[in-house]
Structures are given as structure tokens and as C-alpha cells.
N, C-alpha and C positions, 0 to 999 in steps of 0.2 A: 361689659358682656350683655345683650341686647336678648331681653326674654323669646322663647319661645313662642306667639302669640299665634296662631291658626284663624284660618278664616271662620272656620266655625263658630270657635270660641266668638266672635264678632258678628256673627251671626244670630246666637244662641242669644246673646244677649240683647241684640237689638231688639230680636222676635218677642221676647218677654216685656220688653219694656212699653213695645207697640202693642201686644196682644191685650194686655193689660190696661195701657187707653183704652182698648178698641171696648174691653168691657164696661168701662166704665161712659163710653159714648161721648170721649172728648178727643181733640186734638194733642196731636206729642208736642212736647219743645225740643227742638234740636240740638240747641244747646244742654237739655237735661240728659237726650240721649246721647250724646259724646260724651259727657261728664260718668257716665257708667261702662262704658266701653274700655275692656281692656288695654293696657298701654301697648303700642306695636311699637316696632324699631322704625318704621315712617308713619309719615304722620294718615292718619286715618279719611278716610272717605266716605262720608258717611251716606251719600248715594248709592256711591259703589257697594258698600255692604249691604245695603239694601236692596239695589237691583240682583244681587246675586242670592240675598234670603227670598225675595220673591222667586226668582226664578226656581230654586230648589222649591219651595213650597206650591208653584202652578205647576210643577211635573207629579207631584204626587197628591195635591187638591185642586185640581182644575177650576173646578168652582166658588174653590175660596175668593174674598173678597180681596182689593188689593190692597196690601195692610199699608203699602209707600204713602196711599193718599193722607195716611193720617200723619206726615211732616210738612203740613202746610193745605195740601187744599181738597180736604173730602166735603163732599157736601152731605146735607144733611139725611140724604137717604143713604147715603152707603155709608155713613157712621152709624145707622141705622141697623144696617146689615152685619157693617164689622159688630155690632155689642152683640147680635143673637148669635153668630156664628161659636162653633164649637170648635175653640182655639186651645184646649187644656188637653184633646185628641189629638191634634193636628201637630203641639210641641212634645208631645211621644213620640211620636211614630215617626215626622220629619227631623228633629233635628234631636232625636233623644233627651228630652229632656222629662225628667220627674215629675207629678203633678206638684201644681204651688200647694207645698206645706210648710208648716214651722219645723226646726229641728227636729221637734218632738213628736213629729209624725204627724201630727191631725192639723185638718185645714185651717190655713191663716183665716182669723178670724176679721171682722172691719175694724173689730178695737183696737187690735194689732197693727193692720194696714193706715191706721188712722193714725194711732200713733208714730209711726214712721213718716208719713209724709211730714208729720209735724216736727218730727225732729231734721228734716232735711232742708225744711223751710225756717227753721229756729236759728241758725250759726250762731247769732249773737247774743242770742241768749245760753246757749253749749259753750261759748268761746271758740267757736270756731275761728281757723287760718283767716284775718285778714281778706277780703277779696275772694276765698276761695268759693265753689258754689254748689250748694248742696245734693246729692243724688244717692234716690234712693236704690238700694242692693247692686252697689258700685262690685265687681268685677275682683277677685284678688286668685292670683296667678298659682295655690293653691285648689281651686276650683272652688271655694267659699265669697258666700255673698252676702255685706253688710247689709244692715238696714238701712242706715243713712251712712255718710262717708264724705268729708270736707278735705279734698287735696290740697293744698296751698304750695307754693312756690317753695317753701322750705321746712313747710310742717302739716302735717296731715294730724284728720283728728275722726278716728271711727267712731261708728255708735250702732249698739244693740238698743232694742228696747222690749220692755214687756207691760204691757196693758196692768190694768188694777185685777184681781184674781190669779195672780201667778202664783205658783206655790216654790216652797222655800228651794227645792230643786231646780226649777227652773232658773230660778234667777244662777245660781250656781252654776248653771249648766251656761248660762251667755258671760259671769264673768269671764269664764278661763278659754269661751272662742273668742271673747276680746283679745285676752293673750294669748292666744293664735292667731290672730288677724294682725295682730299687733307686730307681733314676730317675723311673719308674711309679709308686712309692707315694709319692713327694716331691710329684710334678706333682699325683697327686691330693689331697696334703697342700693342699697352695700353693689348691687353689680356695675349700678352706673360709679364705685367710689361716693357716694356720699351717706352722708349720719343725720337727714334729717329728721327733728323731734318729731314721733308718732305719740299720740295721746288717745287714749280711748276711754268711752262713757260709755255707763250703763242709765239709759232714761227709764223709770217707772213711772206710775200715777200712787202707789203709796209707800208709806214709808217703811223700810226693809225691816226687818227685824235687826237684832245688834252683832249677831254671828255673822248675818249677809256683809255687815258695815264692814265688820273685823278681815273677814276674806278680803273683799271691796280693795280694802286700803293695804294688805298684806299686798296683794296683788298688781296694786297699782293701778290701780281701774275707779275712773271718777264714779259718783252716783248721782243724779240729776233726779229729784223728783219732780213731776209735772202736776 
């Protein structure tokens, strides 16, 4: 049975994952942007999506910059433009989407952001699937977004993380959306028929207290410190 998946949703996620270069003033990888994109029943286009997230976004910001260039060939003055542009109004109001925060409400901090790309680019040190390839706040058909996420051909492998300074709550609070993420990419296993292994980690930078461990392992949720 072939999920639901909406152009928006393919949309929604694209515009985040570009708006996101664009503030940081680098080029996308195409390949990281498909690895985030919801799974559709064919196979995805990832110009196509793009040509139609632009277009939504020049009907209602004319003057916005044109986010397509950053898949291959912006130059260095309109990456210029994409980083100043005010792209956290523009994913309101065009495509509804929330400002980026953590669960917890308050803005992802760099320690956070920092830590996530590291764990997207880490696979082999997480045990990530073989071959699979890391991306961060991969899509899950829920409406919840990992921080890192390694699909492989027959075993996937999520991950939260939380920066050094988290308090004993928090960590609590990303084991048990592991086990909902966890859960969410089974149920979407099961409609194709299959039982591929999902594994999920929690990365920190210190070491948990002994209650976090005892949930941790109750739960079935790795713990990786960094």
C-alpha cells in the first residue's frame, strides 16, 4: 500500500533543506537533498519539485532569490543574497511551515545544528546500514523530523541528538520520539510487507546520568556519546 506523500510535503522539505544552505552561504548536494525527501509511490524529481517550490514561492515573494540555483550553479553574489534573505518568514506564510526550533520550543541552537550534521556524516562510527547515506532531518510520514537518519536497503538506523548542557528531561524527551520514529518507519515498512531492522541512537557529548542509561536500554535506544 503506497503512502500518501503530497507535493507539498516535497516541497516543504526541499525549501528547508535549501533555505538552510542558503543561510549558511553554501551550495546543496542533491544527492543529500533526495536522501531527506519523503518516499513517494514514483520515483521522485527533484527539479520538478523544485521548479514548483519556486514557483509557489515567486507568486507570493517576487523578489525572493531563486533558491534552484543553490543545486549546482549559484554564484557567488546570489549566495550572497540567498544567506541575507529572510527565509524563516517566507517558510510561514508560503509553505506553513514553523520557525526552526527544537522540540522544546526554543531556537536550535549551533551546538545542536553542529551536532547533527556530525552525526549524519559519522555512519560508521553510529553503525550505520552499510552504504546508506546520511541526512539530516530526513522526512518520516508522521510529520516528525530526525536529526540524522541512515536508510539502507534493508535496515535503517535514526538518530536524535542533544548537545552537552541538556537537562535530564530532555534527553527523556528524544529517547521515547526515537520510539516513535522507530515505530513510524516499521508501520511504513509493514505497507510495502517488509520487517526491515530499524535501530535507533541517541548521540550526546556527555555522559548521561544512570536512570537516562536504565530508560535508554529499557527502551531499546543506543547511546552514543561524542
Amino acid at each position: 500500500m503506497p503512502l500518501d506523500v503530497t507535493e507539498i510535503d516535497l516541497q516543504r522539505t526541499l525549501f528547508r533543506f535549501l533555505t538552510k544552505s542558503a543561510r549558511k552561504g553554501e551550495l546543496a548536494d542533491r544527492e543529500a537533498a533526495l536522501n531527506r525527501l519523503p518516499p513517494a509511490t514514483e520515483a521522485v524529481h527533484l527539479d520538478e519539485v523544485a521548479d514548483e517550490m519556486q514557483a509557489r514561492l515567486s507568486e507570493m515573494y517576487p523578489k525572493a532569490p531563486d533558491l534552484r540555483g543553490l543545486l549546482g550553479h549559484a554564484s557567488a553574489a546570489e549566495l550572497r543574497a540567498m544567506q541575507s534573505f529572510d527565509w524563516v518568514t517566507v517558510g510561514i506564510y508560503a509553505f506553513g511551515l514553523p520557525p526552526t526550533k527544537t522540540r522544546s520550543g526554543t531556537a536550535e541552537s549551533s551546538a545542536h545544528r553542529a551536532l547533527k550534521e556530525w552525526a549524519a556524516s559519522n555512519g560508521d562510527v553510529l553503525g550505520a546500514p552499510v552504504g546508506a547515506v546520511g541526512a539530516t532531518e530526513r522526512w518520516f510520514p508522521s510529520g516528525d523530523e530526525s536529526d540524522a537518519a541512515f536508510i539502507g536497503e534493508s535496515e535503517s538506523l535514526i538518530v536524535e541528538v542533544r548537545p552537552a548542557g541538556a537537562e535530564a528531561h530532555e534527553l527523556q524527551q528524544a529517547l521515547f520520539t526515537l520510539v516513535k520514529m522507530r515505530a513510524v518507519r516499521q508501520a511504513e515498512l509493514s505497507l510495502d510487507s517488509r520487517s526491515d531492522e530499524v535501530r535507533v541512537t541517541l548521540v550526546v557529548e556527555e555522559e548521561p546520568r544512570a536512570a537516562t542509561r536504565e530508560l535508554a536500554e529499557s527502551l531499546q535506544v543506543a547511546v552514543f556519546v561524542k
